[in-house]
TINUPA-865937 format. One record per atom (N, C-alpha, C, O): x, y, z; residue in one letter. Coordinates in pm, whole numbers, padded with zeros to 5 digits, always signed. Example, Ala and Ser with C-alpha at 12.3 -4.5 7.8 and 13.67 -1.06 7.14 Angstrom:
BEGIN
+01319-00569+00780a/+01230-00450+00780a/+01320-00330+00780a/+01424-00332+00846a/+01285-00225+00708s/+01367-00106+00714s/+01290+00003+00787s/+01341+00114+00804s/
END
This chain:
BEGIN
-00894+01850+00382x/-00798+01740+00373x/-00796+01662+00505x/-00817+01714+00614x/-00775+01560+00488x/-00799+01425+00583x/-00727+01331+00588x/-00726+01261+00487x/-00640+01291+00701x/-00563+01191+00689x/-00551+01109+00832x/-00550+01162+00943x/-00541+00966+00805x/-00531+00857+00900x/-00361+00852+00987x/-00247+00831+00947x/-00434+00891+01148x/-00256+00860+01256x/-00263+00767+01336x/-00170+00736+01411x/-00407+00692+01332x/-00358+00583+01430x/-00528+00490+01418x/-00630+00519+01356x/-00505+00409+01479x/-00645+00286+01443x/-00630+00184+01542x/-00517+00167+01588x/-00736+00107+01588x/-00743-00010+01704x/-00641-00109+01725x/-00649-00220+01674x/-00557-00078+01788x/-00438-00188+01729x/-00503-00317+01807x/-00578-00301+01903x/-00456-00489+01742x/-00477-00593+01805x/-00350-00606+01914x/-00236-00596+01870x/-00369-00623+02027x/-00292-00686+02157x/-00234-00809+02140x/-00113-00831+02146x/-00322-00892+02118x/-00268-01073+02178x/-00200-01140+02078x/-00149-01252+02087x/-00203-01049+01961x/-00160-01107+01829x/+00019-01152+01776x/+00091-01106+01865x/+00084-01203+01697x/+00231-01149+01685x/+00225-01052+01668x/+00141-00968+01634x/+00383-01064+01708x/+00414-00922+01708x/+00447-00846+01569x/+00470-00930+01482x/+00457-00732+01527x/+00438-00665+01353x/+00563-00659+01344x/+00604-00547+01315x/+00674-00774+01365x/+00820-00765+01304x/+00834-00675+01166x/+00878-00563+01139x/+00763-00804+01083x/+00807-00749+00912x/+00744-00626+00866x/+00783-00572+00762x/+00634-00570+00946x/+00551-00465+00884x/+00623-00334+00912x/+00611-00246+00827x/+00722-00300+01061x/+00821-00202+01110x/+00911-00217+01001x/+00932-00131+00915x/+00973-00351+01008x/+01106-00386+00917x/+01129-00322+00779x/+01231-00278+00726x/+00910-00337+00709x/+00972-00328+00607x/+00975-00106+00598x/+01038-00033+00521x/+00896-00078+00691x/+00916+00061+00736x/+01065+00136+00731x/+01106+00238+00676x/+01117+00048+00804x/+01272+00059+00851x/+01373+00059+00663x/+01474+00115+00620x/+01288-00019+00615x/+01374-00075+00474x/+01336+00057+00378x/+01417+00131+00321x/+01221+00063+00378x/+01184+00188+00255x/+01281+00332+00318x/+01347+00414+00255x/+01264+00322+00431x/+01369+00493+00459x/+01481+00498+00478x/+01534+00595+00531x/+01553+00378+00431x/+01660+00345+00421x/+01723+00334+00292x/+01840+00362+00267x/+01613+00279+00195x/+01646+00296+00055x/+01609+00430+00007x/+01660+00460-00101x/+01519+00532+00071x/+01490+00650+00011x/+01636+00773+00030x/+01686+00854-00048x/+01666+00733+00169x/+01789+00799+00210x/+01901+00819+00158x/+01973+00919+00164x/+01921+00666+00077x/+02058+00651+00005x/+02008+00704-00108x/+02086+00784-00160x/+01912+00689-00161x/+01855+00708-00318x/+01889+00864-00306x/+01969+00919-00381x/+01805+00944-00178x/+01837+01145-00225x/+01951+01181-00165x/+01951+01296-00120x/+02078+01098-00148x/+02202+01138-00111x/+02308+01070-00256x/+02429+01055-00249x/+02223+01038-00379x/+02320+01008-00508x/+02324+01126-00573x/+02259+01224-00538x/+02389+01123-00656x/+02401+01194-00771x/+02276+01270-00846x/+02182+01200-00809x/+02226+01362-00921x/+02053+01385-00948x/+02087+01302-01105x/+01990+01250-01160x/+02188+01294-01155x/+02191+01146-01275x/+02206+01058-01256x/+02186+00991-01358x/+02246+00975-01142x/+02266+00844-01077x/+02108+00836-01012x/+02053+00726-01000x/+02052+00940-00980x/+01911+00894-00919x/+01811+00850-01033x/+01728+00760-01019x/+01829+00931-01155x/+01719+00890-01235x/+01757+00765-01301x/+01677+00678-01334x/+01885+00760-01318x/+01916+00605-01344x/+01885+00432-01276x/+01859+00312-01285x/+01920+00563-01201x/+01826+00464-01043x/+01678+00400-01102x/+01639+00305-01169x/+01629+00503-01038x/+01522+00488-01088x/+01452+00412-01214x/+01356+00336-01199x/+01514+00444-01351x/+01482+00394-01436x/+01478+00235-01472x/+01404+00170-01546x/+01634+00185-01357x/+01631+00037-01349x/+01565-00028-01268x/+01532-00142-01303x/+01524+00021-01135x/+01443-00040-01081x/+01315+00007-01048x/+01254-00022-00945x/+01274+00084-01142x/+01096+00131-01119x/+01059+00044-01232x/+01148+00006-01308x/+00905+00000-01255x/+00871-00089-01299x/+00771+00032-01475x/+00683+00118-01474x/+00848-00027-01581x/+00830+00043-01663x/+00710-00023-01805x/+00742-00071-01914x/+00614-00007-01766x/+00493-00078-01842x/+00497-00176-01978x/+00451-00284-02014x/+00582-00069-02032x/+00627-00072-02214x/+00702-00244-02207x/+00682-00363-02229x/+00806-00138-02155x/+00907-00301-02100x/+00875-00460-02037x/+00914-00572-02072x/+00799-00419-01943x/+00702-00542-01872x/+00622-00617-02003x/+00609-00739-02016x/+00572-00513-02096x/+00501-00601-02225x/+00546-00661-02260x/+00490-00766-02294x/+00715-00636-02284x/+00776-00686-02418x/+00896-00804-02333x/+01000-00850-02379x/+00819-00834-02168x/+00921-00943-02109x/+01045-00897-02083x/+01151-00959-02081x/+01013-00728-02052x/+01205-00704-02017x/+01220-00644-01873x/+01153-00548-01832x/+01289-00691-01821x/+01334-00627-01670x/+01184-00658-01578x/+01113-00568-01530x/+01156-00812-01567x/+01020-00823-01501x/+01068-00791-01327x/+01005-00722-01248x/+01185-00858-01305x/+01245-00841-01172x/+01123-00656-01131x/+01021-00654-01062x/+01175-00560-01189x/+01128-00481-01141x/+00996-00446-01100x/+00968-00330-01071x/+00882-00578-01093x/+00762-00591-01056x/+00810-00549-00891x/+00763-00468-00810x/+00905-00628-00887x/+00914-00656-00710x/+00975-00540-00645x/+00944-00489-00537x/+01116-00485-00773x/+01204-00361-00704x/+01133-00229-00654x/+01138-00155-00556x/+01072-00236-00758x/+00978-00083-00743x/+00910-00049-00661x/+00913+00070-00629x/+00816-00148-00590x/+00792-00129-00430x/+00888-00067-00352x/+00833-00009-00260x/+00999-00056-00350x/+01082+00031-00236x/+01136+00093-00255x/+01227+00128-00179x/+01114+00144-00369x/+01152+00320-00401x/+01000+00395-00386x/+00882+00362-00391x/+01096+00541-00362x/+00981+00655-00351x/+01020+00787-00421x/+01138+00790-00455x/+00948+00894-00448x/+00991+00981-00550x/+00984+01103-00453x/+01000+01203-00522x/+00969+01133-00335x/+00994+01240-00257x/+00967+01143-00103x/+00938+01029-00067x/+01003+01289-00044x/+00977+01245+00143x/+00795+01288+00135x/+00735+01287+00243x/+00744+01310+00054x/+00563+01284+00108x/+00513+01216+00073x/+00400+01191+00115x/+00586+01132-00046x/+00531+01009-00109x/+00583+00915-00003x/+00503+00841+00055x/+00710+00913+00026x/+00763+00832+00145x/+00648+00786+00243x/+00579+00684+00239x/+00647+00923+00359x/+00592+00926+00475x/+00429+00891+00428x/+00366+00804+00486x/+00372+00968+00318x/+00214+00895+00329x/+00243+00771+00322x/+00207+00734+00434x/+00288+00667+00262x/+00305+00530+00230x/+00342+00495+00368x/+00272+00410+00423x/+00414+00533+00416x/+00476+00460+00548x/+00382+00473+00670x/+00383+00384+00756x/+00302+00579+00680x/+00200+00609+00719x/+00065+00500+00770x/+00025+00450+00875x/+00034+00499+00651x/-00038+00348+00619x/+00014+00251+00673x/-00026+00188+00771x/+00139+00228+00589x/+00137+00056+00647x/+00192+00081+00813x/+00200-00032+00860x/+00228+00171+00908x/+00247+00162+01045x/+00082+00165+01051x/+00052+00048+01074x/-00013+00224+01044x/-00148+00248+01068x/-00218+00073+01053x/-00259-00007+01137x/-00206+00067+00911x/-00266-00134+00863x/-00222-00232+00861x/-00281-00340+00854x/-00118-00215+00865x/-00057-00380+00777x/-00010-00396+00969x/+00011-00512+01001x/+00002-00322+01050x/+00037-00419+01202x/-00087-00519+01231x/-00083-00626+01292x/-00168-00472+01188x/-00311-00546+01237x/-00331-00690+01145x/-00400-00792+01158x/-00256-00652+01068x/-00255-00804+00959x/-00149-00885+00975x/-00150-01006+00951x/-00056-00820+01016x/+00047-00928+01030x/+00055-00986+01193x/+00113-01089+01227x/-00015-00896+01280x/-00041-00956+01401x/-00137-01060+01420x/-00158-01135+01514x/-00194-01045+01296x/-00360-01157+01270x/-00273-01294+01226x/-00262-01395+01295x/-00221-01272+01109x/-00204-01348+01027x/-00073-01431+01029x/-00055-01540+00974x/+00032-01342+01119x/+00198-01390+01134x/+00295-01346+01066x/+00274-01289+00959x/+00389-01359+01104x/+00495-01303+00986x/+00548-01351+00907x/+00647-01303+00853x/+00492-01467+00876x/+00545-01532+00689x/+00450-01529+00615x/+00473-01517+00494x/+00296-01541+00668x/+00187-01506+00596x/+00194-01361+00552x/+00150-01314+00448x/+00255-01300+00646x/+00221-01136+00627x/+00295-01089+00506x/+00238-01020+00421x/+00435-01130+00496x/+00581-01085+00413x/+00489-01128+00257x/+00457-01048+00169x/+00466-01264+00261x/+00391-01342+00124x/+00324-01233+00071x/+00358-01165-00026x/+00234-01222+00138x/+00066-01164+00156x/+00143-00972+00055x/+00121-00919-00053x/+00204-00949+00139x/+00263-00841+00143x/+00318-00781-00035x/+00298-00680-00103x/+00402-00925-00053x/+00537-00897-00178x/+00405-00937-00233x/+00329-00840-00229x/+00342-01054-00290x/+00266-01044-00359x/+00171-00987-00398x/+00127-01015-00509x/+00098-00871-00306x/+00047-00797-00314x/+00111-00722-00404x/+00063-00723-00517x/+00239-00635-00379x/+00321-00540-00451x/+00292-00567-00609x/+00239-00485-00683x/+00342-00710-00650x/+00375-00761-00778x/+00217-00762-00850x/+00197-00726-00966x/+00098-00814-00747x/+00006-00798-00858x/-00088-00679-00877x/-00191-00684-00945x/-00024-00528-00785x/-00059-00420-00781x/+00040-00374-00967x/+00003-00364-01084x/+00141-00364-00910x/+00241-00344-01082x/+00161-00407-01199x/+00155-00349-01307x/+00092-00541-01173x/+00034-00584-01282x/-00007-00527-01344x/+00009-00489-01460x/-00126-00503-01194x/-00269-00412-01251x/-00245-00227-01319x/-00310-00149-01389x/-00152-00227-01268x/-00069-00094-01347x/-00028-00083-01476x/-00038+00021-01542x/+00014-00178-01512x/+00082-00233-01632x/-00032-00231-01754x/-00049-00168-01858x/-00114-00355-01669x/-00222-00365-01783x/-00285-00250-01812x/-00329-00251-01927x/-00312-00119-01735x/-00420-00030-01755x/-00295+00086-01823x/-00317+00202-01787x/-00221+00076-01876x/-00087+00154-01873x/-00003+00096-02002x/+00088+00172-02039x/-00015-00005-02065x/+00081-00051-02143x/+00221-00022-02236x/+00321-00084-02269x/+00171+00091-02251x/+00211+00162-02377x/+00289+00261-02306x/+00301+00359-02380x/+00348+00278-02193x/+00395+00386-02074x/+00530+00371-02050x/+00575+00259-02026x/+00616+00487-02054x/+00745+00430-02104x/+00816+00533-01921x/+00930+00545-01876x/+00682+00582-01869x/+00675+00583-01760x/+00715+00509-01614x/+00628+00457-01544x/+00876+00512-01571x/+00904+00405-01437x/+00774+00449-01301x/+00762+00556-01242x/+00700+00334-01287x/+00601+00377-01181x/+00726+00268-01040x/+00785+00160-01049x/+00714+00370-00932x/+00746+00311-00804x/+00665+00347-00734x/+00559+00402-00764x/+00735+00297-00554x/+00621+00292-00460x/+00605+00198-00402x/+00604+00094-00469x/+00585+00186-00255x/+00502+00091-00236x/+00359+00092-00202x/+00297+00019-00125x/+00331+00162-00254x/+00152+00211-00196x/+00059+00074-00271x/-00045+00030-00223x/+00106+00037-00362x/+00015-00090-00441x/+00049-00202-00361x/-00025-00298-00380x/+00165-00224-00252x/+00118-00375-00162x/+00074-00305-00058x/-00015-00370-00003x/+00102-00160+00019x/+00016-00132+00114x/-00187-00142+00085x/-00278-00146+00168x/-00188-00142-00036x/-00307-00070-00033x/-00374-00220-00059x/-00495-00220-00081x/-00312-00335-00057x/-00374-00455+00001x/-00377-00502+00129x/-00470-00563+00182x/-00262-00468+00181x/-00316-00455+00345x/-00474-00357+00360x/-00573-00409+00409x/-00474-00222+00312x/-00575-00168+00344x/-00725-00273+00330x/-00791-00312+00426x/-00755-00307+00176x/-00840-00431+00125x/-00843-00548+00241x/-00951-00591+00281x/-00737-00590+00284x/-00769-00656+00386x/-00836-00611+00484x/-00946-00666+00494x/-00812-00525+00569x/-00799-00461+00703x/-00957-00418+00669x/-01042-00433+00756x/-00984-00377+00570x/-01153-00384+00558x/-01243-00449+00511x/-01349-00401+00470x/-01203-00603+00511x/-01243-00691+00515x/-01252-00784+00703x/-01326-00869+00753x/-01158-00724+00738x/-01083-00841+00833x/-01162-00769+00953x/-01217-00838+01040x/-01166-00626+00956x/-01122-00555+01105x/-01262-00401+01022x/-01222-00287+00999x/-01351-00428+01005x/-01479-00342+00905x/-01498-00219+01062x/-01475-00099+01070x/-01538-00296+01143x/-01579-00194+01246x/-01475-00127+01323x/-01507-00046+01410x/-01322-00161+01291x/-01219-00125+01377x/-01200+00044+01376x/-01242+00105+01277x/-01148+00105+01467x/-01177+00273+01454x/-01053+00322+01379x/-00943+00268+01396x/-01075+00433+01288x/-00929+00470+01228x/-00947+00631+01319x/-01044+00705+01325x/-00807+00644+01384x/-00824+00806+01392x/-00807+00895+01311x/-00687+00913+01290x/-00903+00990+01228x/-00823+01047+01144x/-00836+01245+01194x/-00926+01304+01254x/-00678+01306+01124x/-00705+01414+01176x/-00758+01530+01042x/-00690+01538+00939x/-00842+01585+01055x/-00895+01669+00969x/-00835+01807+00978x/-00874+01894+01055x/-00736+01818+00892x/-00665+01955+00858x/-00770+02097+00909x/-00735+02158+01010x/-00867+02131+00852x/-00922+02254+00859x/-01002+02290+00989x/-01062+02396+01008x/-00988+02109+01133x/-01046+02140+01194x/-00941+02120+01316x/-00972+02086+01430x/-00791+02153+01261x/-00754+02094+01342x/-00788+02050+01445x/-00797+02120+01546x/-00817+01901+01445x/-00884+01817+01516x/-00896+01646+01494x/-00942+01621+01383x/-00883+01595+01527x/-00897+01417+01473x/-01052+01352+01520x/-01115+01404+01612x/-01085+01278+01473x/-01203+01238+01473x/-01172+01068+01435x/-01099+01020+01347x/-01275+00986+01557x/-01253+00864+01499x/-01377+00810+01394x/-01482+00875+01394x/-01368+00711+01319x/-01466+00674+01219x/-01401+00530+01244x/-01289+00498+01283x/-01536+00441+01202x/-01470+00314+01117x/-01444+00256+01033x/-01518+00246+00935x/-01369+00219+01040x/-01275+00124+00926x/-01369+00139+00779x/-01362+00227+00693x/-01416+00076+00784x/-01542+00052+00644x/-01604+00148+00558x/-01661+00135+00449x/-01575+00284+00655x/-01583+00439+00624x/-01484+00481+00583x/-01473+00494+00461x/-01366+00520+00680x/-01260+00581+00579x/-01196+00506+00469x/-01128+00570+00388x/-01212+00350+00455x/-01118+00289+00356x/-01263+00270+00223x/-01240+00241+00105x/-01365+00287+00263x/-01486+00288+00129x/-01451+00432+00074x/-01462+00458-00046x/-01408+00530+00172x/-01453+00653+00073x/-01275+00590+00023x/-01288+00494-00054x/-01195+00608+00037x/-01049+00587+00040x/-01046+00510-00113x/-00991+00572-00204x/-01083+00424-00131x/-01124+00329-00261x/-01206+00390-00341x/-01163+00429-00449x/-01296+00404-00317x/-01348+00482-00397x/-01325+00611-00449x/-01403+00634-00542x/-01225+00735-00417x/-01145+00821-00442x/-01063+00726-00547x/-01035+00775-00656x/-01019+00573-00514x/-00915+00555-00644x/-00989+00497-00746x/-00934+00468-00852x/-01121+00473-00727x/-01184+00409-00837x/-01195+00534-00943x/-01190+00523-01066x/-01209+00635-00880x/-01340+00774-00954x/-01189+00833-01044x/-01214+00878-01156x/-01028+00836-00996x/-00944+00885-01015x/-00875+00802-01137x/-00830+00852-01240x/-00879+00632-01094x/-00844+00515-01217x/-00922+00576-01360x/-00862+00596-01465x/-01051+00598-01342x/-01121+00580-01398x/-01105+00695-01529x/-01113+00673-01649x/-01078+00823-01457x/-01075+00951-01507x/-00995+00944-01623x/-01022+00976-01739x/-00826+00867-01544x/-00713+00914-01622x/-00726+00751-01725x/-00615+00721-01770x/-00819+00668-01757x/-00774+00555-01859x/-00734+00620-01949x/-00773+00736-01936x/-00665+00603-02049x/-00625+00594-02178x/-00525+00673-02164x/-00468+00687-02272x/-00467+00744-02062x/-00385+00893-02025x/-00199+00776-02000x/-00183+00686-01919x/-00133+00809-02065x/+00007+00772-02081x/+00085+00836-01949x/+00177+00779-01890x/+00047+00926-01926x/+00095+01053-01776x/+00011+01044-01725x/-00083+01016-01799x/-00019+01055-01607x/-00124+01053-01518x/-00038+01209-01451x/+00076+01204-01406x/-00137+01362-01459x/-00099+01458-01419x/-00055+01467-01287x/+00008+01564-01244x/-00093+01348-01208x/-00059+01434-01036x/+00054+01277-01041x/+00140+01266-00953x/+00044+01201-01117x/+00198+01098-01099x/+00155+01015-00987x/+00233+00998-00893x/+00002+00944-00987x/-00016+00856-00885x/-00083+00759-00988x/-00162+00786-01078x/-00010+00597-00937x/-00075+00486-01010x/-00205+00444-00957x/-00199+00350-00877x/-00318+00492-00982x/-00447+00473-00932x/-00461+00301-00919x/-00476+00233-00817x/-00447+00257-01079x/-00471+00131-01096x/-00376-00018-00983x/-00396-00134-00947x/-00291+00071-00974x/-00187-00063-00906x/-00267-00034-00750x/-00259-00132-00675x/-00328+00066-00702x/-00391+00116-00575x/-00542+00025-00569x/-00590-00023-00467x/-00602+00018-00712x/-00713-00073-00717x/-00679-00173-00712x/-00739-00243-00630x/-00559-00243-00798x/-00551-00401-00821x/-00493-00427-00696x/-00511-00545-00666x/-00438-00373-00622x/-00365-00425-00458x/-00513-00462-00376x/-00545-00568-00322x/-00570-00368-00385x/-00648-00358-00257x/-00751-00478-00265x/-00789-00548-00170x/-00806-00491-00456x/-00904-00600-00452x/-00819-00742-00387x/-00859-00838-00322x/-00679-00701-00442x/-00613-00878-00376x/-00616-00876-00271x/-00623-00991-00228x/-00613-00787-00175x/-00599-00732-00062x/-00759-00791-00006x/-00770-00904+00043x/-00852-00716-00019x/-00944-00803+00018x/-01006-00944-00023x/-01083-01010+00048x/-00970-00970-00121x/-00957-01143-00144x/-00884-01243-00036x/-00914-01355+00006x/-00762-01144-00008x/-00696-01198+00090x/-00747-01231+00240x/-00757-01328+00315x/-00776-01086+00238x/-00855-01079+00430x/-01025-01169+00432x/-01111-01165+00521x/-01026-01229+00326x/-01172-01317+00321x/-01083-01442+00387x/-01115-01514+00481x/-00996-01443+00328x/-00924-01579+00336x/-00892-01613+00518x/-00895-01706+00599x/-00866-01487+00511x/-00807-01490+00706x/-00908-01408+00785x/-00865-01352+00886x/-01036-01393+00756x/-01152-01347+00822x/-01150-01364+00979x/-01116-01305+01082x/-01218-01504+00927x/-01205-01627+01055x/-01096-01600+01179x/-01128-01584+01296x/-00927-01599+01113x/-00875-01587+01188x/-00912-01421+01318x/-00941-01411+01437x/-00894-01343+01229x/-00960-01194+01278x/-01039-01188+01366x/-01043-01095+01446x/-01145-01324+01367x/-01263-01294+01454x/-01243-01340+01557x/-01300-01303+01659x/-01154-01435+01550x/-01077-01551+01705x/-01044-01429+01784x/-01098-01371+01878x/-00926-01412+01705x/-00850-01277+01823x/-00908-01153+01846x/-00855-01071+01922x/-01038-01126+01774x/-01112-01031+01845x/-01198-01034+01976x/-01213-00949+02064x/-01264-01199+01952x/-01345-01264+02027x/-01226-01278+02183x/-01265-01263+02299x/-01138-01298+02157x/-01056-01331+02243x/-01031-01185+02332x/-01035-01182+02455x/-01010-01092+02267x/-00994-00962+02304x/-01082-00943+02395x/-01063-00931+02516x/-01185-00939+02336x/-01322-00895+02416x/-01379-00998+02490x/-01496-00990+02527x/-01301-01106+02518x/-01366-01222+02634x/-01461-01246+02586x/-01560-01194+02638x/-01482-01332+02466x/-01619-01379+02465x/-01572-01509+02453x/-01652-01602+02446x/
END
C-alpha cells in the first residue's frame, strides 16, 4: 500500500486560499454530521448525497453540488483531504482563486454526472468530494507531468519520490480497471464511485490543457529561465 504526503509545491504563485478553505469546510461539515443523531445522520445524508434514481427523474438536482462535502467516515475524510492539500494548491496557485473555486465546483457536479450516468437505476446516496478533487488530480497531470509526488510506501516504511505522470497514470488507471469491473453493479462492494473519479479527472485534464501555458510561465519563472 502506497500513498501520496507531499509534492513540488509552486512558490511565486497565489496564494491556495480556497483550496485550505475548502479543507477547513469538509471537516467542519464531517464534525457536525458524526456529532447528530445515527437517524438524523442517515437522513442527512439521504438529502444531501446525490441519489442517481432521483437525478433521472429531475428530483433534488441541487444535490449534484451538496454531496461533495459530505463524507462517510474519518478515512474517507482524511484520504480526500489528503489530496486536495497535496493538488489542488498547485492549481489554484497557477490558476487563482476564482478560476480555482469554478474549476473546482464544476468539477464536483460533472464528476456526480458521470456517476449518475454509469449508475442510473441506484437508489444509492453517493457523497464525497473525491470526484472534484480528482480533477484537480487530471489537471495537475496535465499542468505539472514532471512535478515530484512524495509518496510513502507502507511495507517499506519509507517514502520515495516519483513523478507526477507516474503516480497519477497508475492512480487512474486503478479507477479505470475498478469503473470498469463493477458496470452494471447497483452496489459497488467497497462503496467507492469509480465513475465520478473518471468523469472528474478527464474534466480535470481538459481543464489543465486549458491553463498549460499558464503552468509553464511560473515554472519558467521558478527556474530563471
Amino acid at each position: 500500500m502506497f500513498f501520496p504526503i507531499g509534492d513540488t509545491n509552486i512558490k511565486n504563485g497565489t496564494k491556495p486560499f480556497f483550496a485550505y478553505a475548502l479543507i477547513a469546510i469538509n471537516i467542519w461539515l464531517f464534525v457536525k454530521q458524526i456529532y447528530m443523531p445515527a437517524a438524523e445522520q442517515q437522513s442527512y445524508v439521504l438529502m444531501y448525497g446525490c441519489i442517481p434514481s432521483e437525478i433521472m427523474h429531475a428530483q433534488d438536482l441541487g444535490t449534484l453540488f451538496t454531496n461533495m462535502f459530505l463524507h462517510g467516515g474519518w478515512s474517507h475524510l482524511i484520504g480526500n483531504m489528503l489530496f486536495l492539500w497535496i493538488f489542488g494548491d498547485n492549481i489554484e496557485a497557477t490558476i487563482g482563486y476564482f478560476k480555482f473555486i469554478l474549476f473546482y465546483l464544476i468539477g464536483g457536479v460533472v464528476a456526480s454526472l458521470t456517476h449518475v450516468y454509469f449508475n442510473m437505476g441506484s437508489v444509492v446516496p453517493s457523497i464525497g468530494a473525491s470526484g472534484a478533487i480528482s480533477a484537480c488530480l487530471g489537471a495537475y497531470l496535465v499542468m505539472f507531468p514532471t512535478s515530484k509526488v512524495k509518496v510513502f510506501v507502507l511495507f517499506l516504511l519509507s517514502s520515495v519520490r516519483v513523478p507526477a505522470i507516474l503516480f497519477l497514470g497508475i492512480w487512474i488507471a486503478q479507477q479505470f480497471m475498478s469503473g470498469y469491473g463493477n458496470l452494471g453493479k447497483t452496489i459497488v462492494g467497497d462503496n467507492v464511485a469509480y465513475w465520478a473519479h473518471i468523469g472528474g479527472f478527464v474534466y480535470g485534464v481538459l481543464g489543465g490543457l486549458l491553463f498549460k501555458s499558464k503552468a509553464i510561465a511560473i515554472l519558467k519563472k521558478e527556474r530563471g529561465y
